[in-house]
Every structure is written in structure tokens, then in C-alpha cells.
VEXTI-192913 format. One line per 3 residues: number of its first residue (from 1); for each residue x, y, z of C-alpha. Coordinates in steps of 0.25 Angstrom, whole numbers, plus 5000, padded with zeros to 4 digits. Example, Ala and Ser with C-alpha at 12.3 -4.5 7.8 and 13.67 -1.06 7.14 Angstrom:
<atoms>
1	5049 4982 5031; 5055 4996 5029
</atoms>
This chain:
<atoms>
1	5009 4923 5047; 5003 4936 5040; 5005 4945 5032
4	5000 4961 5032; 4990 4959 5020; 4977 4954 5027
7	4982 4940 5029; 4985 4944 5045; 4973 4941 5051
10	4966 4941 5066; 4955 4946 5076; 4951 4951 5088
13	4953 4943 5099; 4944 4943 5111; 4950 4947 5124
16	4945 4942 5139; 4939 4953 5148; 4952 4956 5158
19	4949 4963 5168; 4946 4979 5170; 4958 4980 5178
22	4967 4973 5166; 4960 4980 5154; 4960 4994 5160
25	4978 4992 5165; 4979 4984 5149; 4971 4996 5141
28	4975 5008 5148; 4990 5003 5147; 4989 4999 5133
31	4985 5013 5127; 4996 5018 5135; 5005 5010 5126
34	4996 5012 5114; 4998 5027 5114; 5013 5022 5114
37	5013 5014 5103; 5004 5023 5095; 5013 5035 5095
40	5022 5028 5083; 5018 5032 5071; 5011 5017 5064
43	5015 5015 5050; 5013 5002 5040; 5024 4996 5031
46	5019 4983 5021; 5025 4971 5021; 5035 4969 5011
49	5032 4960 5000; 5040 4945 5000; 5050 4947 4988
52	5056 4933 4986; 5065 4932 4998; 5067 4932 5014
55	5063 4948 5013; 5047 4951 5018; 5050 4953 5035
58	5035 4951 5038; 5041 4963 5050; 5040 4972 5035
61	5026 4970 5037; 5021 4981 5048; 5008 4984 5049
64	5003 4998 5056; 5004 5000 5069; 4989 4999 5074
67	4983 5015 5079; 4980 5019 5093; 4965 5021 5090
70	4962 5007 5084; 4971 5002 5097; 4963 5010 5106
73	4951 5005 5101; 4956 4990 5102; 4959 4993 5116
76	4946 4999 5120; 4940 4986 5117; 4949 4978 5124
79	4945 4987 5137; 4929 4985 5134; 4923 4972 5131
82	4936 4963 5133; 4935 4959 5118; 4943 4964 5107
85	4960 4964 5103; 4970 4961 5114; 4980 4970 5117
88	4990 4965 5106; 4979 4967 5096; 4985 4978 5086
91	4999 4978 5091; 5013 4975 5083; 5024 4968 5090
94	5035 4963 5085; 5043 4951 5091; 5057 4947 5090
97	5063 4932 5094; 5077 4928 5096; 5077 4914 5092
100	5091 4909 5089; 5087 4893 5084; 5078 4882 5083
103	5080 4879 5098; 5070 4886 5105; 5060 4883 5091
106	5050 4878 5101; 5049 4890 5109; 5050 4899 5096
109	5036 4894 5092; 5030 4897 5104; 5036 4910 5104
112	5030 4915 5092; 5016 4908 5095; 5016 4918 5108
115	5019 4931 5097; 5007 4924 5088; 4999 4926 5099
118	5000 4941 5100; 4996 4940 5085; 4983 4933 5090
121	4982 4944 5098; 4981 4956 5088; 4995 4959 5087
124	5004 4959 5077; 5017 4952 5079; 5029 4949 5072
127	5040 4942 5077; 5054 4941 5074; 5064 4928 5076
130	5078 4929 5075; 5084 4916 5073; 5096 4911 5066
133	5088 4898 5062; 5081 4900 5048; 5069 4892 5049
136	5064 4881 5041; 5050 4885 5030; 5044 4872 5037
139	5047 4880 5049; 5040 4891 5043; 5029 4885 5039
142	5026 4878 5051; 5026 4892 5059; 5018 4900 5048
145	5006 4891 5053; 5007 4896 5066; 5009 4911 5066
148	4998 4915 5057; 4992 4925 5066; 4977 4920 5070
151	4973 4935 5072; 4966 4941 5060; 4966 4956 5065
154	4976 4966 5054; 4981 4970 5066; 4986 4955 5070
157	4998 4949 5063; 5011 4940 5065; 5022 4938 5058
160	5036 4930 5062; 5049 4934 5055; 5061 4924 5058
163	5074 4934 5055; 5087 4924 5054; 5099 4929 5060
166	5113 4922 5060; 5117 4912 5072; 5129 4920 5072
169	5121 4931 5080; 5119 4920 5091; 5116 4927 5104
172	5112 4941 5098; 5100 4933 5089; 5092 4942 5101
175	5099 4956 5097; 5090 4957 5084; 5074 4961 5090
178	5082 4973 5094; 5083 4980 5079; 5071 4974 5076
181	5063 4981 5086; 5067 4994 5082; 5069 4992 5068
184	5052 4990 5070; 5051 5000 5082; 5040 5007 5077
187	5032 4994 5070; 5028 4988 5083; 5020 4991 5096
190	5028 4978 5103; 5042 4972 5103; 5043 4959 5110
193	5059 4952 5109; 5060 4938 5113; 5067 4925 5114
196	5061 4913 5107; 5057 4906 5119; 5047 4916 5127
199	5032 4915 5125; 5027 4929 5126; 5011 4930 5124
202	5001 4940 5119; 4999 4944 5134; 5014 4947 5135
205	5013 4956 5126; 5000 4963 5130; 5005 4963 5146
208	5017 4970 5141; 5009 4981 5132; 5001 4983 5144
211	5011 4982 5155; 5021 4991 5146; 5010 5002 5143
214	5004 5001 5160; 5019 5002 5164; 5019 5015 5156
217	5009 5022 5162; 5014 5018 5177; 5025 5023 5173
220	5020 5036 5166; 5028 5049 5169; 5036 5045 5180
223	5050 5054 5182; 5061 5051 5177; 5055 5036 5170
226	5049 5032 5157; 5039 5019 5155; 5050 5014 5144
229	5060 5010 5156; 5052 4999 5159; 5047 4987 5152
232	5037 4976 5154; 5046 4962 5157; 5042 4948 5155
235	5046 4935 5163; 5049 4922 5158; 5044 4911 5164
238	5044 4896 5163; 5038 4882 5168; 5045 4874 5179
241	5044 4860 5175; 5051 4850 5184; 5064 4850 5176
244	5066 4833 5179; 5053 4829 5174; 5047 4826 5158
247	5033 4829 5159; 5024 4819 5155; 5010 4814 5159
250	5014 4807 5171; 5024 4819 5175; 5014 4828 5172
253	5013 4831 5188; 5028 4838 5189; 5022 4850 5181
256	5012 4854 5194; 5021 4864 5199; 5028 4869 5186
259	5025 4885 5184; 5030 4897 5179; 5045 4900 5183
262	5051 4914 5181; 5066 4905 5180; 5074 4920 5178
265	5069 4925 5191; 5074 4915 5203; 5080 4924 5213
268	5074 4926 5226; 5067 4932 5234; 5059 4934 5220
271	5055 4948 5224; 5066 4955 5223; 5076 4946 5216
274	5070 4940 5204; 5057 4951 5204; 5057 4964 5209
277	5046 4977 5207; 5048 4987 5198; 5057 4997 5204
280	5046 5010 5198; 5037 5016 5208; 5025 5014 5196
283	5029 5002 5193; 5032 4994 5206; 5020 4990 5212
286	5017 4981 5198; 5028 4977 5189; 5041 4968 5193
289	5054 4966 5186; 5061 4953 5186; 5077 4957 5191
292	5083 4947 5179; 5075 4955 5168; 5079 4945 5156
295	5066 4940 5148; 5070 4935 5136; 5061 4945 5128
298	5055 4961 5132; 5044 4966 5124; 5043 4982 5120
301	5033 4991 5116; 5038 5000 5105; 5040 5014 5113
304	5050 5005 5125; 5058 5001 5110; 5062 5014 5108
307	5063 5020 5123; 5073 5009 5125; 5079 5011 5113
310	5081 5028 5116; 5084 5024 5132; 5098 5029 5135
313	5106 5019 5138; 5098 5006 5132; 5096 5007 5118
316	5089 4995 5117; 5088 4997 5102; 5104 4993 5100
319	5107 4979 5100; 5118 4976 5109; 5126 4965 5116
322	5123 4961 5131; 5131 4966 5142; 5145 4959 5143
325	5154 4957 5157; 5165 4966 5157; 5177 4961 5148
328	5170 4949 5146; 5163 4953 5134; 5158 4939 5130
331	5153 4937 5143; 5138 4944 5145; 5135 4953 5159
334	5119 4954 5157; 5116 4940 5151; 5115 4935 5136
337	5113 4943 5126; 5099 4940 5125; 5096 4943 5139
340	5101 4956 5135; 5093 4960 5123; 5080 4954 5129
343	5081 4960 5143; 5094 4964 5149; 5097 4975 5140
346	5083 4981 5141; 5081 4979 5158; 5097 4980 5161
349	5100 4992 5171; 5111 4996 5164; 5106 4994 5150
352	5092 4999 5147; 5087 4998 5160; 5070 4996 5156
355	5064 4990 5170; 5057 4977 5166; 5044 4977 5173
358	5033 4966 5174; 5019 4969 5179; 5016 4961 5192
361	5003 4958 5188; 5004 4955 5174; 5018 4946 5178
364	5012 4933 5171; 5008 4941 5158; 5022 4943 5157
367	5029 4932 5159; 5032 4923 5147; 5037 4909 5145
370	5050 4906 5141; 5046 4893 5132; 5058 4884 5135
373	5055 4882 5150; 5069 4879 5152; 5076 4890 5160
376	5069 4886 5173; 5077 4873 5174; 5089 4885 5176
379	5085 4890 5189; 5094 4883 5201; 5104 4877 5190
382	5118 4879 5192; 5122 4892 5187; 5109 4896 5183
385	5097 4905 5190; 5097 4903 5204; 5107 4891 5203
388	5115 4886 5213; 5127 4883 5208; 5132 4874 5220
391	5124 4862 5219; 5115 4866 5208; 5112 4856 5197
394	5118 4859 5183; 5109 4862 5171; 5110 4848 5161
397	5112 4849 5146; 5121 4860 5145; 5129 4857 5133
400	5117 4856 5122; 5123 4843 5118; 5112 4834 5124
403	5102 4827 5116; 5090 4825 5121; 5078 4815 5116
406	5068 4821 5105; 5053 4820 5109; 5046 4810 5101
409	5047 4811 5086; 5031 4805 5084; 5027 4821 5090
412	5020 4829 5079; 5027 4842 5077; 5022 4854 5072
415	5031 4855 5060; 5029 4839 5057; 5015 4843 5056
418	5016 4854 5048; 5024 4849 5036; 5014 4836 5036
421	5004 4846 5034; 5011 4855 5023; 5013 4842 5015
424	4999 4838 5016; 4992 4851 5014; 5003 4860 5006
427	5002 4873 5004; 5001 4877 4988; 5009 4888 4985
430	5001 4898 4978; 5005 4907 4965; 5011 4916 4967
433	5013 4912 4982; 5006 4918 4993; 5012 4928 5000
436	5021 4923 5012; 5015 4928 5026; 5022 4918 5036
439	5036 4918 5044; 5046 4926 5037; 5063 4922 5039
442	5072 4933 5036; 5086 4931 5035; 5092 4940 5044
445	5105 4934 5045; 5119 4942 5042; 5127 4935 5034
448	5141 4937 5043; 5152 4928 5047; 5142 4925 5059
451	5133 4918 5049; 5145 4913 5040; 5149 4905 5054
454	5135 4897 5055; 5139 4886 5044; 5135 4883 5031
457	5123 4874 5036; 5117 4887 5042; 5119 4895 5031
460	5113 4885 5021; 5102 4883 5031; 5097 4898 5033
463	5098 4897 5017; 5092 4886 5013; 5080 4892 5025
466	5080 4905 5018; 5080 4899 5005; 5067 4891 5008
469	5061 4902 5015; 5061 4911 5003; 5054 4901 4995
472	5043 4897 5006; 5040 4911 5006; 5040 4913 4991
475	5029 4901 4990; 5020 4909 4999; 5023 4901 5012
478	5022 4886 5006; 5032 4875 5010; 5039 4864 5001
481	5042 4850 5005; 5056 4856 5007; 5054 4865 5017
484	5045 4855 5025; 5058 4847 5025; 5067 4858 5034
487	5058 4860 5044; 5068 4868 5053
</atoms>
């Protein structure tokens, strides 16, 4: 992790020579959002000093926007020799993750190696998790070795803020991106929101920038339209691994045919049922939209933010509940609630009404894995996307009380190694203690009867997490046999 004072660290990268054609649409379009970007007024606030509790949000910590001329100049080597920073270089993005528990951990950490990536590649990234599970120190610990950011550029950092919320908030975990986006409007050139379990890359990031800013100017002064009633989509994608079959070596040949799957989108014909073509005169002859526009995530420049916010009508900046059937307020109209802060409420005709647009060329830029390669095995069950339900097999396992055989307990995992490490090599606390740059947890939780209803185990856990965190942080980042001890 790093800090503002030096310690955050990285270089240029080298870039391979694209073509003329790619540099000449990427460039062009980038200024366009440049110029954009640049016409907030930057301006630098110092990280506030740790003082002895759960207080020093590394989000305190922003650095100044980077100047259109220094930009330019960045960009102008990127269009000559090939070599030089990546588009990401120099830019802020701020990301927020909706992670409820320890469930989909394992996605989790691929997650945030993909948002460690952009680091890598110049930008500077801090990410958010809301979760109602206070993590371990071990836990900590473990993942502070990970996401120090390899960049040694002043314009290249990462840091990784988990903000604690009460289980009690349940499905609405994913309502709370939406007041920190605007709370840091003007702190960021990119908002990316997010489930856990999506892998979004460096290049999804930079197709987007450049699709967004090439959109604009195909758009440019048309009547009666602005650029900030579209925005670039994503699709989710995963593996179609014969669902009967454990690979292994000697089963290795199932896999031949497994591809990509785009598992939301299995009405036909596929053109116009599932996909259709931009209904824009600029825009039809290159950009589709998928007709079930969920995503599990949108990205957003800063200037879309606050069109979207002033819209009439969508007011994307209030935080809202989804859509409910008509005297059935309990029962949604538009999907979960989820679907409707990541995609409904953004792309619903009859709620913001943004057209989701994906280049047709750059499709496979845009497309992101969805980690759990699970919802595939949905398509053609009963009751689920193109199911029949006469005849259709049933989905198994469907009352989360099956147990299921462990993988072998000789496997090395990560943490085992890394507390046999610690114990072998410690880590001296210095004094006075070093000053603490890693993962920050906040405590974010309301103390309401919502939270008073979780049990005194919970309470006493997120204490005693809270309590051990302060201290890890107070010793400069150094762990004590009992944290290695509650390793999650």
C-alpha cells in the first residue's frame, strides 16, 4: 500500500506499437475527454495524520488532479514512438465493491488484483469494500503484501479501504457507492461500481475512456441529443465447462470445446432479441446494446456523474429503492435491488433512460469475467433463462444445507504460508513505530436496532476486529502471535 509522502512509487511502462489506425481513434478521442476532465478546477488536500484509532481514510488522502499540458505531452508520446505511459497513466479513479461476506472471498482477491493492475498502469486507484464482515489483521496482513503498487511514478498509487456496514442493511450493502461517488465528484476523472465477483482490467478502463470520449464526438451537436444520454456498457461473460465432468488430467479432453458464454443474453434469433444496434443515426453503424442491460457494475467519467445527477427525471445521485409491483410492495417489478442501483435504474426507460452502448469492434475489450463461472449452468433449467419448464431438469442443491467434501488439507495456502513466514522472519516493530500505509478498515456501522439484532457474537466479533486493528496500526503494521491466530 502507499502513502502520499514519497513512499508510492512507479515507472513508465513501455507500450507495443498499435496500429495507426488505433492510436490516431484512441488519441483524438482521449483529448476530447481530457479537455473535459480539465475544466474542474484541481486542488490537493494532505492526508490526515493516524491519531490513535480507526480515523485516517486513506480516501483523505487526494493528490492533485494531474494538468492538461503535462497530459497532452504524455499522449503525444504515446502517438510517436509507441513507448511511453498508457492511457491510465496519470489518471484517479475511485472504485467501490459491494461485497456482503466471506463467500465470494475467492473472487474478492482477484477483483482487487485487476484494480492493482490499473496501478501498474500509472493510475491511481483506490477502492472501496463495503462489507458487514470485519476482517482478520492476519487477513490484513497477508493482503498488504499483495497491493503495494509496483509502479514507482508520483502519479501511480493504490490504496484499499474496507468501510464496515451492519448486515442489517442486507440487500442495500450495494446503495452505498452512490453518496460516495458524489461526496468525491470533483476528486476523480473515473468511477467504476462493482460486485465482487467481476474481473475488470486495465484495458476495460482504457476501452471505456476511449469509447466514451469517441462516442462524444460522434455524437457532437446533434438536435435535440447530448453525448451524456449514452454510456459505454460491458458484458459479462463466462466458461462453459461440461457441468457433469471434475477435470483432471485424464478428463482434461472435455474442456476442447468450452468458450466464452454470454449466459444473460440466450434469446433468439440473437440479432434482435438478445442484441440489437444502437437506435442513433451516428451511432448505429458501430455500437450495440444487449436488450437485458444488467451488468453487475457501470463505469462513469466525472462529467456523465453530474449530467446524470441534473437529468430531469433520473437523479441518479439519490439513493432509492428498486421498482416494486403494484400493491405488492415487497415484491420487485425491475429485478433485485442490485440489478437496479448497477444497471436498471441507469438504462430503464422509464427511469434515467442513458442508452447502453458497446463498440462492435472493441466487443471483447469490453467484456469482463464474472469469476464464479457458475450462472451458465442456469440457462435451460427450470424456471430460469431459456428454461423449459415442462420437462426441464431442476437446479440441485437448493437449500444451502449440503455439505460438500473439502479439497485436500496437505494444499499450501496462501495464508498458511504466510504466517509461517511472519513467525520465521518477524517483523520488529520500530520506535516510535513506523507510520502505517496498508489496508485501512473504518467502522462504518450505525449502531441501530438492525445491528442490536445481529447477536452478541457479531458485536463482540467486529469489537474484538476493531480493537486488534487499532493496535496493528499503532505498531506500524507489525502482527502479534495473536493475530496470526484469527486468521479470518
Amino acid at each position: 500500500m502507499h502513502s502520499n509522502d514519497g513512499r508510492r512509487r512507479s515507472s513508465k511502462t513501455k507500450h507495443k506499437k498499435t496500429s495507426a489506425t488505433a492510436i490516431r481513434h484512441g488519441i483524438t478521442a482521449l483529448f476530447a475527454f481530457l479537455i473535459g476532465c480539465a475544466s474542474t478546477a484541481s486542488f490537493i488536500l494532505a492526508r490526515a495524520s493516524y491519531e490513535g484509532a480507526v480515523v485516517a481514510r486513506p480516501l483523505d488522502a487526494l493528490r492533485p488532479i494531474p494538468e492538461l499540458k503535462r497530459r497532452q505531452q504524455q499522449m503525444e508520446e504515446v502517438a510517436g514512438e509507441g513507448s511511453g505511459p498508457t492511457i491510465l497513466g496519470g489518471m484517479r479513479i475511485l472504485v467501490a465493491l459491494a461485497s456482503y461476506d466471506f463467500l465470494q472471498f475467492y473472487a474478492l482477491e482477484e477483483v482487487l488484483d485487476g484494480y492493482l493492475d490499473m496501478c501498474a498502469a500509472g493510475a491511481t486507484v483506490d477502492v472501496v469494500v463495503h462489507t458487514s464482515q470485519p476482517w482478520s489483521v492476519a487477513l490484513i496482513d497477508l493482503l498488504n503484501t499483495r497491493f503495494d503498487c509496483p509502479n514507482p511514478s508520483p502519479d501511480a498509487g493504490f490504496s484499499l479501504t474496507v468501510s464496515l456496514r451492519s448486515p442489517s442493511v442486507r440487500l442495500n450493502l450495494v446503495d452505498f457507492h452512490r453518496g460516495l461517488f458524489y461526496d468525491r465528484l470533483d476528486d476523480y476523472d473515473l468511477f467504476i461500481y462493482s460486485e465482487d465477483d467481476i474481473r475488470v482490467a486495465p484495458k476495460t478502463a482504457a476501452a471505456y475512456l476511449v469509447e466514451t470520449a469517441r462516442v462524444q464526438q460522434l455524437i457532437g451537436d446533434s438536435i435535440g441529443t447530448k453525448s451524456s444520454e449514452f454510456n459505454v456498457g460491458i458484458v459479462r461473460y463466462e466458461y462453459n465447462f461440461p457441468p457433469d465432468v471434475t477435470i483432471t488430467d485424464k478428463t482434461r479432453a472435455a474442456v476442447l470445446n468450452t468458450t466464452r458464454v454470454y449466459w444473460e443474453h440466450a434469446w433468439r434469433p440473437t440479432i434482435p432479441k438478445s442484441v440489437d444496434f444502437v437506435p442513433h443515426s451516428a451511432l448505429s453503424a458501430d455500437y450495440i446494446h444487449m436488450q437485458n442491460h444488467h451488468q453487475g457494475m457501470y463505469l462513469a467519467t466525472r462529467d456523465l456523474l453530474k449530467a446524470w445527477r441534473d437529468k430531469p427525471g433520473c437523479n441518479f445521485d439519490v439513493v432509492r429503492q428498486r421498482p416494486s409491483a403494484k400493491n405488492k410492495p415487497g415484491q420487485p417489478s425491475e429485478g433485485t435491488q442490485r440489478v437496479w442501483m448497477s444497471s436498471q435504474m441507469l438504462h430503464g426507460k422509464r427511469h434515467c433512460n442513458v442508452q447502453q452502448v458497446i463498440p462492435i469492434d472493441h466487443l471483447g475489450q469490453l467484456s469482463v469475467l464474472h469469476i464464479p463461472n457458475k450462472n451458465y449452468r442456469r440457462v435451460g433449467k427450470k424456471g430460469r433463462i431459456g428454461g423449459n419448464k415442462d420437462g426441464a431438469e431442476e437446479n440441485e442443491f437448493g437449500d444451502g444445507k449440503e455439505q460438500f467434501a473439502a479439497a485436500d488439507s496437505s494444499l499450501l495456502s496462501a495464508m498458511n504460508l504466510h504466517l509461517d513466514m511472519r513467525r520465521l522472519r518477524p517483523v520488529a516493530v520500530e520506535m516510535p513505530p513506523e507510520k502505517y500505509t496498508g489496508i485501512y478498515m473504518v467502522d462504518d456501522i450505525k449502531r441501530d436496532r438492525g445491528f442490536m439484532r445481529q447477536g452478541a457474537d457479531y458485536r463482540d466479533l467486529v469489537d474484538r476486529r476493531l480493537e486488534a486493528f487499532q493496535s496493528y496500526v499503532a505498531r506500524g503494521g507489525v502482527m502479534v502471535e495473536s493475530d496470526m491466530i484469527d486468521e479470518r
